[in-house]
N, CA, C and O of each residue as an XYZ file, in Angstrom:
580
protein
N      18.509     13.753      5.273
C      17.456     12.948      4.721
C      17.400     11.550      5.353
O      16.298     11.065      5.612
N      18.597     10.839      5.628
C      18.405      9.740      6.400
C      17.689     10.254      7.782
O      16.596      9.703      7.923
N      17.893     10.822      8.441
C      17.441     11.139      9.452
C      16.272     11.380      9.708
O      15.791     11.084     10.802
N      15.530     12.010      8.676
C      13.961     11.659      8.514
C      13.400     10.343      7.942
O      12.211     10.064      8.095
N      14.272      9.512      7.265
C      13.874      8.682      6.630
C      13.659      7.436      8.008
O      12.841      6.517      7.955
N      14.218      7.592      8.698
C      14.221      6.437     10.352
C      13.204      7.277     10.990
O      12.858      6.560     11.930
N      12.693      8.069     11.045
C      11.151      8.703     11.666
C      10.378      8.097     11.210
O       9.582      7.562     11.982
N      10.176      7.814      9.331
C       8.751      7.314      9.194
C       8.705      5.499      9.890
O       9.648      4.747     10.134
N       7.399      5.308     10.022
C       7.134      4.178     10.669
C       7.552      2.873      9.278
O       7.762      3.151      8.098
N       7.568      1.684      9.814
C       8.445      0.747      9.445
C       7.142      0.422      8.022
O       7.231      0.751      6.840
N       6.032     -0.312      8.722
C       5.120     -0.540      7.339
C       5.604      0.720      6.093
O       5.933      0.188      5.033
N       5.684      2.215      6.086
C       5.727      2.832      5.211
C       6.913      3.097      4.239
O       7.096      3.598      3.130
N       7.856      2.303      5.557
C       9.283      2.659      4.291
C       9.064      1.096      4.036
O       9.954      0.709      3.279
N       8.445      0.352      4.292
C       8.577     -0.959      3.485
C       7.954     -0.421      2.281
O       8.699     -0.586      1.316
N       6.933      0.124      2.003
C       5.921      0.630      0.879
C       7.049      1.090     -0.296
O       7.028      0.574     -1.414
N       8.169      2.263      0.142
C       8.870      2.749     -0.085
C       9.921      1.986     -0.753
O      10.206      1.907     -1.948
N      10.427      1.451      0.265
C      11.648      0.077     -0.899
C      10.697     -0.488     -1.692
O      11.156     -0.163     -2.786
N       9.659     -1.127     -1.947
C       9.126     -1.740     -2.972
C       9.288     -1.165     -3.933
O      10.044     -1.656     -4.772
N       8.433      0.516     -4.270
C       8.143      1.186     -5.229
C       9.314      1.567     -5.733
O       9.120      2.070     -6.840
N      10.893      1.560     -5.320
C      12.070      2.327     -6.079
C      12.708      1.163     -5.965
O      13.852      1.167     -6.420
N      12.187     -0.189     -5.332
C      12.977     -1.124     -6.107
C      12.218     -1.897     -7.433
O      12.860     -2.777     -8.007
N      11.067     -1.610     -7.833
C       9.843     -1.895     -8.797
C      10.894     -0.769     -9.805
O      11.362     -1.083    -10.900
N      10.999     -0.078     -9.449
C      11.373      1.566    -10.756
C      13.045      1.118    -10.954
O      13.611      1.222    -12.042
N      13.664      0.646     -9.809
C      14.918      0.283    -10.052
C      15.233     -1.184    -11.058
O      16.286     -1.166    -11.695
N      14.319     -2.438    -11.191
C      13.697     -3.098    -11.890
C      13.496     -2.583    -13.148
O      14.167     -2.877    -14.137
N      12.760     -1.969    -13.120
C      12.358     -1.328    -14.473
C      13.494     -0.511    -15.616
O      13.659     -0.561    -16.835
N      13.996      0.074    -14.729
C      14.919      0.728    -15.237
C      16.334      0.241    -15.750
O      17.049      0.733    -16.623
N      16.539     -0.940    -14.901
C      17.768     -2.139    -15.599
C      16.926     -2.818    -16.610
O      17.559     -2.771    -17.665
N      15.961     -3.339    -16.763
C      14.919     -3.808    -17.536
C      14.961     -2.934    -19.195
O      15.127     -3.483    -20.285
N      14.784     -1.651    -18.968
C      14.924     -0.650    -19.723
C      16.011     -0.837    -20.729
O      15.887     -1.172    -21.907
N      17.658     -0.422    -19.717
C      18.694      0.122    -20.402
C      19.222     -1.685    -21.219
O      20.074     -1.827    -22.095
N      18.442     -2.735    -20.606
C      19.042     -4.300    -21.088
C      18.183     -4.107    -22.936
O      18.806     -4.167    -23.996
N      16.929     -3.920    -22.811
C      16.247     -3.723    -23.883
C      16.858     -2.729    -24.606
O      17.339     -3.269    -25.603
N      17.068     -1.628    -24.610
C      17.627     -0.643    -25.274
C      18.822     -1.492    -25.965
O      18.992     -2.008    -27.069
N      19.312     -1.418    -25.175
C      21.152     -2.169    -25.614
C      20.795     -3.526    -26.239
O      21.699     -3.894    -26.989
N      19.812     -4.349    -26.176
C      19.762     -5.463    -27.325
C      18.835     -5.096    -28.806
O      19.045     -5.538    -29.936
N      17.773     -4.148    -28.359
C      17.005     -4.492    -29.603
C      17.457     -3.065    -30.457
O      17.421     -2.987    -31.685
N      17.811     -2.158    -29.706
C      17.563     -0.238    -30.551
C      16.194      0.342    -30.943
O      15.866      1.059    -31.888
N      15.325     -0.317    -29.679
C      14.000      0.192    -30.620
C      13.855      0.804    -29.460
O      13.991      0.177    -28.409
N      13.554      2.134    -29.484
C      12.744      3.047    -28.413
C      11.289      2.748    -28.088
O      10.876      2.360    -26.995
N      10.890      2.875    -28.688
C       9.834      2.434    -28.730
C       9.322      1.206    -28.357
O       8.160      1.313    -27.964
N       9.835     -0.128    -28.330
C       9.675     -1.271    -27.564
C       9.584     -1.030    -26.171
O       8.640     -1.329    -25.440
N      10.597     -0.487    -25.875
C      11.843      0.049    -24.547
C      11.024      0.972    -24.113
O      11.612      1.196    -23.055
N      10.058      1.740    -24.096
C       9.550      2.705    -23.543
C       8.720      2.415    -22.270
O       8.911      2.908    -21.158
N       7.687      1.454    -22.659
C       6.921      0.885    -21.379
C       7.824      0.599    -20.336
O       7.249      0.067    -19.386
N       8.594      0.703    -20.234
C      10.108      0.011    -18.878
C      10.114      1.515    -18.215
O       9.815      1.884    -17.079
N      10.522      2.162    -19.247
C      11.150      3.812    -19.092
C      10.207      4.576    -18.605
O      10.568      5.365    -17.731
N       8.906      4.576    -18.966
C       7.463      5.032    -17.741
C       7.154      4.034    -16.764
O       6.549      4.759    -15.975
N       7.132      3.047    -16.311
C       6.994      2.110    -15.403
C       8.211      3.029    -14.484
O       7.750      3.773    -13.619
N       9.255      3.004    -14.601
C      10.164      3.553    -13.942
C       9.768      4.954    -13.406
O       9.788      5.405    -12.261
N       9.402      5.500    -14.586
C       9.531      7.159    -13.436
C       8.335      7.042    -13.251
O       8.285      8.191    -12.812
N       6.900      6.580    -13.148
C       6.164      6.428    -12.610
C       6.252      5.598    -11.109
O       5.591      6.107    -10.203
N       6.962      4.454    -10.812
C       7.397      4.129     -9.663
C       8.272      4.931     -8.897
O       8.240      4.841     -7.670
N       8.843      5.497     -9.314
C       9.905      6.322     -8.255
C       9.394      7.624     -8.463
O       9.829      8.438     -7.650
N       8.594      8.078     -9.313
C       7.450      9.461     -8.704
C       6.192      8.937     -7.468
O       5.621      9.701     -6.690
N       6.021      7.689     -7.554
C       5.188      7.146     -6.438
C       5.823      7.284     -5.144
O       5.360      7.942     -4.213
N       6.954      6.603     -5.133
C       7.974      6.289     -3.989
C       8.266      7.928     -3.303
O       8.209      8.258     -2.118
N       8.518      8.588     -4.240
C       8.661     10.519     -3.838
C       7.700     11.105     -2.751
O       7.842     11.719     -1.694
N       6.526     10.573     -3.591
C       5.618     10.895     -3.246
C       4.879     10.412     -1.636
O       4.198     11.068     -0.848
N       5.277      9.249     -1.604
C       4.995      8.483     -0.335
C       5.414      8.515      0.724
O       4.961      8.075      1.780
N       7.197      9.569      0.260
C       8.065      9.499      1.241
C       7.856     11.229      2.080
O       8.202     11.705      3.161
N       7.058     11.763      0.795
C       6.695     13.267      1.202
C       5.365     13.248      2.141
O       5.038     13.729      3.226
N       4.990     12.726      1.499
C       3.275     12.468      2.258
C       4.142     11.855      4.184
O       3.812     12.357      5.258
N       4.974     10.970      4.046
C       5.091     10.906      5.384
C       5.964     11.453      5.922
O       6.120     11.050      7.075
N       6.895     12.507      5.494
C       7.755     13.333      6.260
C       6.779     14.236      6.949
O       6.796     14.449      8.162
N       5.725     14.877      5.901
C       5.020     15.465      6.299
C       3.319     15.621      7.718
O       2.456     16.350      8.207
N       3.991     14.132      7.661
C       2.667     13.483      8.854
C       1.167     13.297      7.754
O       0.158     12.819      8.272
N       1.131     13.718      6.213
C      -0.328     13.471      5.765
C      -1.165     12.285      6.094
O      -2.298     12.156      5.629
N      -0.582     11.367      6.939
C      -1.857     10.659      6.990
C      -1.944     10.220      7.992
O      -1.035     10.395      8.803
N      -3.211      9.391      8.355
C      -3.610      8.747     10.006
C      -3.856      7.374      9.855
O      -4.194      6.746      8.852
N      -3.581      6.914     11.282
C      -2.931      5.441     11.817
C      -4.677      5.352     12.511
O      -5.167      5.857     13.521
N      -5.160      4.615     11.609
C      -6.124      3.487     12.852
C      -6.019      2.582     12.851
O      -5.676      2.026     11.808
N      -6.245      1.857     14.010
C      -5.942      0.780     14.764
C      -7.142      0.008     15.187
O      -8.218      0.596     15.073
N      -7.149     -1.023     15.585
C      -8.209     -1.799     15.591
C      -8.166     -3.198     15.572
O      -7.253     -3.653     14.883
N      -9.120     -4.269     16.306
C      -8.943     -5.026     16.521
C     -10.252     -6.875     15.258
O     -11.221     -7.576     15.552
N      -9.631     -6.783     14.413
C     -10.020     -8.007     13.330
C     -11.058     -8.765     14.059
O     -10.768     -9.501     15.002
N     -12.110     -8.614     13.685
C     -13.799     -9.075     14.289
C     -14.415    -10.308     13.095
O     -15.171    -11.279     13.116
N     -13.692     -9.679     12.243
C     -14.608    -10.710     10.800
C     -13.800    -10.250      9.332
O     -13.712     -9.239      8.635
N     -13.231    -11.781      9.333
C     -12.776    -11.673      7.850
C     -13.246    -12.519      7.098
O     -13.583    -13.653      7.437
N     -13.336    -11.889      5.633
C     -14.616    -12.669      3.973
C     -13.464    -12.929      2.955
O     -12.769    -12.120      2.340
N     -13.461    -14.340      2.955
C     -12.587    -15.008      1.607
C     -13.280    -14.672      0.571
O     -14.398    -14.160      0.616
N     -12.665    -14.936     -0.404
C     -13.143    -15.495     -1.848
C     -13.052    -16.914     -1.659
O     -12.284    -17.544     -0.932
N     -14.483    -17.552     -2.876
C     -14.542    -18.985     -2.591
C     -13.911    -19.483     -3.129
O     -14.068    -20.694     -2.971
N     -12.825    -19.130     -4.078
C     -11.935    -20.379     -5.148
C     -10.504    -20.338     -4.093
O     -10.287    -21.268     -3.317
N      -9.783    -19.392     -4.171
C      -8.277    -19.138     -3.533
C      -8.178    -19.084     -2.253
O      -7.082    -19.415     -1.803
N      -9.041    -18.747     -1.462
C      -9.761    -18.191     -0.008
C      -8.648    -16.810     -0.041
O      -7.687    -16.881      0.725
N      -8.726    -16.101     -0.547
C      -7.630    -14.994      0.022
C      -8.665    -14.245      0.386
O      -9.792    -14.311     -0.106
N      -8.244    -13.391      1.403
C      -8.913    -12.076      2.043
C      -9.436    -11.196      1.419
O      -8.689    -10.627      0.624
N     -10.515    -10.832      1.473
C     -11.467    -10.001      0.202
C     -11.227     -8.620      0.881
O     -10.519     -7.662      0.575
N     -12.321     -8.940      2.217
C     -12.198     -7.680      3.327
C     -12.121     -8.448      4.956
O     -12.369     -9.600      5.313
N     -11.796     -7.585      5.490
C     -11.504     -7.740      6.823
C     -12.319     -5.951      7.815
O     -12.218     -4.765      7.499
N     -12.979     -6.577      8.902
C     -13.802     -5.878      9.256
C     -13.354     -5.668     10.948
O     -13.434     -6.499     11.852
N     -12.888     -4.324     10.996
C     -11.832     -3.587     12.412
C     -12.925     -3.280     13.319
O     -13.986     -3.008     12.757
N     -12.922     -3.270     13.983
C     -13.152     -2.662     15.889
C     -12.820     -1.575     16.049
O     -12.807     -1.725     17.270
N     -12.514     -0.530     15.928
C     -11.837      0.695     16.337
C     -12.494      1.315     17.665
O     -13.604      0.959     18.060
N     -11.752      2.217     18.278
C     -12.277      2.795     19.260
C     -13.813      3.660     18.937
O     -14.703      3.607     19.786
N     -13.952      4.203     18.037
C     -15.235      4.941     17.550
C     -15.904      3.867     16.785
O     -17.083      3.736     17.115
N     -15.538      3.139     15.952
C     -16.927      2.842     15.183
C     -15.650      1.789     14.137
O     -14.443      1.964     13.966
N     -16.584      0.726     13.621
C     -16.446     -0.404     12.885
C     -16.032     -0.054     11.476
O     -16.891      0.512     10.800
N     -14.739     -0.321     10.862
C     -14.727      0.128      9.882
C     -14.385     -1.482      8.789
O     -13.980     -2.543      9.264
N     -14.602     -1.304      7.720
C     -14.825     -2.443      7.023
C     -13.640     -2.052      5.632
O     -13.929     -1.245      4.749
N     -12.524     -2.687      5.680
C     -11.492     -2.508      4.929
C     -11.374     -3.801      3.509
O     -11.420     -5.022      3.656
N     -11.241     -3.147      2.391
C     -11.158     -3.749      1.435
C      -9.329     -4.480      0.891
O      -8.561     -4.192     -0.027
N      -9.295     -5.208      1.710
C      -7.517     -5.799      1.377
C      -7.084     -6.210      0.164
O      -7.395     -7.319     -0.271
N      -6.259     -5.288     -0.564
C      -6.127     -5.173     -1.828
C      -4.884     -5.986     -2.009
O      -4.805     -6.436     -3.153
N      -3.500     -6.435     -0.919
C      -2.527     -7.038     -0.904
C      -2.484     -8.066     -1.070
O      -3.670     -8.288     -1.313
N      -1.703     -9.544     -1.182
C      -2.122    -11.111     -0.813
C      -1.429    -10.858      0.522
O      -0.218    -11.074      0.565
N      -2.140    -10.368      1.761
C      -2.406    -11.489      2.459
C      -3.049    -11.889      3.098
O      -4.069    -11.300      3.453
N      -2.671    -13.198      3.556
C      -3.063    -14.471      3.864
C      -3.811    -14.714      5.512
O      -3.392    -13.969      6.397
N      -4.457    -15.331      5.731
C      -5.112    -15.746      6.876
C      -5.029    -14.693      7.866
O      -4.111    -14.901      8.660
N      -5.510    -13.912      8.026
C      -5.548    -12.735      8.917
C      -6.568    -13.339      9.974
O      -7.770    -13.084      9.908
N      -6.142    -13.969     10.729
C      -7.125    -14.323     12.630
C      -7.921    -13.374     12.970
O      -7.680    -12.189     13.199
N      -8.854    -13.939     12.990
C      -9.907    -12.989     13.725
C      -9.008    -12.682     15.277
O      -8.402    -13.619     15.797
N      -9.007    -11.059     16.026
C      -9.045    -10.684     17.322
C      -7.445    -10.432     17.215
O      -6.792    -10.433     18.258
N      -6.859    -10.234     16.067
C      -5.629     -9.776     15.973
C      -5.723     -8.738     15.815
O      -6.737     -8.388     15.212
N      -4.783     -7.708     16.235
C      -4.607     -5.963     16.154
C      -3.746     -5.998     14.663
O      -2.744     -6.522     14.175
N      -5.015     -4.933     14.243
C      -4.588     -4.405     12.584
C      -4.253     -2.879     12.671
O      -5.106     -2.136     13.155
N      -2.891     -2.290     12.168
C      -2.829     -1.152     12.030
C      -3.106     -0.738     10.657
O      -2.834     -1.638      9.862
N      -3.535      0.276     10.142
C      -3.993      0.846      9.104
C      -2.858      2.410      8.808
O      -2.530      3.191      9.702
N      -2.606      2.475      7.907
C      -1.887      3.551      7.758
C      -2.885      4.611      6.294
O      -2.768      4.216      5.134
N      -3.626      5.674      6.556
C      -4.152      6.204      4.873
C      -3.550      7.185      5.390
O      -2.894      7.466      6.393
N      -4.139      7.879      3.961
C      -3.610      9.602      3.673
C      -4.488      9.965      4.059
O      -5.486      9.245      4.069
N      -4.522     11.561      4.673
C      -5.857     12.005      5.022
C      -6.408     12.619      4.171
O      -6.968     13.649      4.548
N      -6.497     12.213      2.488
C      -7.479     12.917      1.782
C      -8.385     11.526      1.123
O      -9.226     11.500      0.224
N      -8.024     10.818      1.672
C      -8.847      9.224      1.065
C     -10.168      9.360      1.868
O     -10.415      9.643      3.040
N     -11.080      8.981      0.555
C     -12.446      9.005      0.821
C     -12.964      7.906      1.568
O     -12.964      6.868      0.907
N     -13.546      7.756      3.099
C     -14.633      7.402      3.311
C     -16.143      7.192      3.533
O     -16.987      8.053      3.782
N     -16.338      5.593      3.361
C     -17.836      6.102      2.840
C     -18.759      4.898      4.178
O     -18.296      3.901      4.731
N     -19.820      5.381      4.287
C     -20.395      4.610      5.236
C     -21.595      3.924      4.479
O     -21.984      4.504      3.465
N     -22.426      2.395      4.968
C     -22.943      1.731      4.410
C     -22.879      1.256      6.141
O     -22.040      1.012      7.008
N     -24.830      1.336      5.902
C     -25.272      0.234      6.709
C     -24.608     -0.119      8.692
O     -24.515     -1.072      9.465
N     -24.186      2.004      8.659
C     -23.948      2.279     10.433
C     -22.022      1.714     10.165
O     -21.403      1.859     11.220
N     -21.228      1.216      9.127
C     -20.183      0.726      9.436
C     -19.199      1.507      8.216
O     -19.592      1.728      7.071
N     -18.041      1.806      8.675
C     -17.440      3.102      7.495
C     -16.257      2.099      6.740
O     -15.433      1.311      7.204
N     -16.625      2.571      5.221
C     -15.872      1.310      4.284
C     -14.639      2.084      3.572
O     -14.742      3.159      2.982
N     -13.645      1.451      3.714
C     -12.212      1.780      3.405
C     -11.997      1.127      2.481
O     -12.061     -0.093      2.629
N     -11.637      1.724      1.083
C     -11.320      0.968     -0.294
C      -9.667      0.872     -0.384
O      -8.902      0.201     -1.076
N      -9.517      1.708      0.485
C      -7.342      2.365     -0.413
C      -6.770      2.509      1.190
O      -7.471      3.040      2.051
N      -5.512      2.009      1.460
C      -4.912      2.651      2.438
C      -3.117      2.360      1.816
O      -2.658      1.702      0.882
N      -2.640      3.037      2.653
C      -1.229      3.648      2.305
C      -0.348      2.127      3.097
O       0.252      1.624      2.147
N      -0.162      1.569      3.923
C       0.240      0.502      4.120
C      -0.555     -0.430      5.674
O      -0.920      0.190      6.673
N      -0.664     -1.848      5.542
C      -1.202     -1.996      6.656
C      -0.310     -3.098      7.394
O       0.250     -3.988      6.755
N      -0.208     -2.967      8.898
C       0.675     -3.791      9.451
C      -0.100     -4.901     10.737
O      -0.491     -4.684     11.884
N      -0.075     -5.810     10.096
C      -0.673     -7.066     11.167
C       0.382     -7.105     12.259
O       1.605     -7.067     12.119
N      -0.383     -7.195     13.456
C       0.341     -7.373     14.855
C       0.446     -8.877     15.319
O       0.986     -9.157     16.389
């Protein structure tokens, strides 16, 4: 299992430590509540946060043993703040075929126009086109060059 685990590409096992260290969080979070208050029921939201994060993390790590998803690449033409925070709303790729217009759901920050953006989705994520340019709501991890 280590041995596949150094195949997947670096953005995706970063994805990966987050989500089972979010569930690993949760789960010390959990057994601290349990052991002070005795209420199950308080304590529960910790205890699904948990196996819901590390059924994510499973899941992410299967999806890329398995190759499910595709890498586009592309080069940052036009990025749209928000007017209060300026964080990155969307950012709009170059690709070799055709312009795709990505919705950046992460914080971050100042993404330069004419920088190479890799994109990592699953290949069952829906795209949708608007106006000749194809719009990406969800991707699996993305890595600024």
């Amino acid at each position: 299992m280590p041995h596949e685990f150094k195949q997947i590409p670096e953005p995706l096992q970063r994805q990966i430590f987050i989500r089972l260290g979010i569930s690993l969080v949760s789960l010390i979070l959990f057994t601290a509540l349990i052991a002070t208050t005795l209420d199950i029921y308080f304590c529960m939201p910790c205890a699904i946060a948990a196996v819901i994060f590390a059924t994510s993390a499973f899941m992410l790590f299967r999806r890329s043993i398995l190759y499910e998803y595709v890498v586009a690449e592309g080069a940052c033409i036009e990025v749209n703040r928000t007017a209060l925070k300026r964080r990155d709303r969307y950012i709009v790729l170059n690709t070799d075929t055709c312009k795709v217009k990505v919705m950046v759901r992460n914080r971050l920050r100042n993404i330069p126009v004419g920088t190479v953006v890799r994109l990592y989705v699953a290949n069952n994520t829906p795209i949708y086109e608007k106006d000749g340019m194809q719009i990406l709501y969800s991707y699996l991890a993305i890595e600024i060059k």
